[in-house]
GURO-921499 format. One record per atom (N, C-alpha, C, O): x, y, z. Coordinates in steps of 0.2 Angstrom, whole numbers, plus 5000, padded with zeros to 4 digits. Each point is the difference from the previous one (the first is absolute). Last residue first. Example, Ala and Ser with C-alpha at 12.3 -4.5 7.8 and 13.67 -1.06 7.14 Angstrom:
BEGIN
506449895035;500450065001;499650055003;500350065001;499949664999;499650065000;500450065000;500549995003;
This chain:
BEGIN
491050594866;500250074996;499450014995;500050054996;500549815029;499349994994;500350064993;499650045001;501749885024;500350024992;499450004995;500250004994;500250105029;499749984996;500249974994;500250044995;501449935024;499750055001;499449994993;500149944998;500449885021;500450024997;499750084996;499550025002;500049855019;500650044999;500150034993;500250065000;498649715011;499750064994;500250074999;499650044998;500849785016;500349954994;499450084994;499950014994;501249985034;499750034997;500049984990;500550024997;501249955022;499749944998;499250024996;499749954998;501750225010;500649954995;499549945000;500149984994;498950215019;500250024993;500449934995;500050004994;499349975029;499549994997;500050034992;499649994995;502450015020;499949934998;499250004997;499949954997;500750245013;500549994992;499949934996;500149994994;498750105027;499950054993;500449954994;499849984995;500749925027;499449994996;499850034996;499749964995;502850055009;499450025004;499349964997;500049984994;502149964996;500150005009;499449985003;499849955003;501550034970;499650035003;500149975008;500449965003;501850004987;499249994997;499450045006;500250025006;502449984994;499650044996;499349994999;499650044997;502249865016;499850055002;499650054996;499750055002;500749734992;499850005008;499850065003;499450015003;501849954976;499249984998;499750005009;499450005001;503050034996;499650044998;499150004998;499650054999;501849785009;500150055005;499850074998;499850045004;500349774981;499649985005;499850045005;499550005003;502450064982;499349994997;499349985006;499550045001;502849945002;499850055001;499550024998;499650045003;501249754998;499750015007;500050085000;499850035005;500749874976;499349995002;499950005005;499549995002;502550084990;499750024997;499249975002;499650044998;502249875011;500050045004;499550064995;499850055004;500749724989;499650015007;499950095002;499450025002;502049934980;499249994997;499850005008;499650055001;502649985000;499750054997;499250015000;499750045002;501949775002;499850045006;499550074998;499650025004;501149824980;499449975004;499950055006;499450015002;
C-alpha cells in the first residue's frame, strides 16, 4: 500500500514539473492541428 502512494505521489510530481509552462509551449500542446500532413 505504501508503495502504491508513493508511486502516485511521484507520478503527480512528475507531471508538475514537466508539463508545458511558457505560453509558446502551452499554445503548442493545446494546439489540436500539430499534427504532421497525413494527406499521402
Amino acid at each position: 500500500m505504501k508503495t502504491l502512494i508513493l508511486l502516485a505521489l511521484v507520478i503527480v510530481i512528475g507531471w508538475v514539473l514537466f508539463r508545458p509552462i511558457t505560453q509558446k509551449e502551452l499554445n503548442r500542446y493545446n494546439d489540436k492541428d500539430n499534427w504532421p500532413d497525413m494527406s499521402l
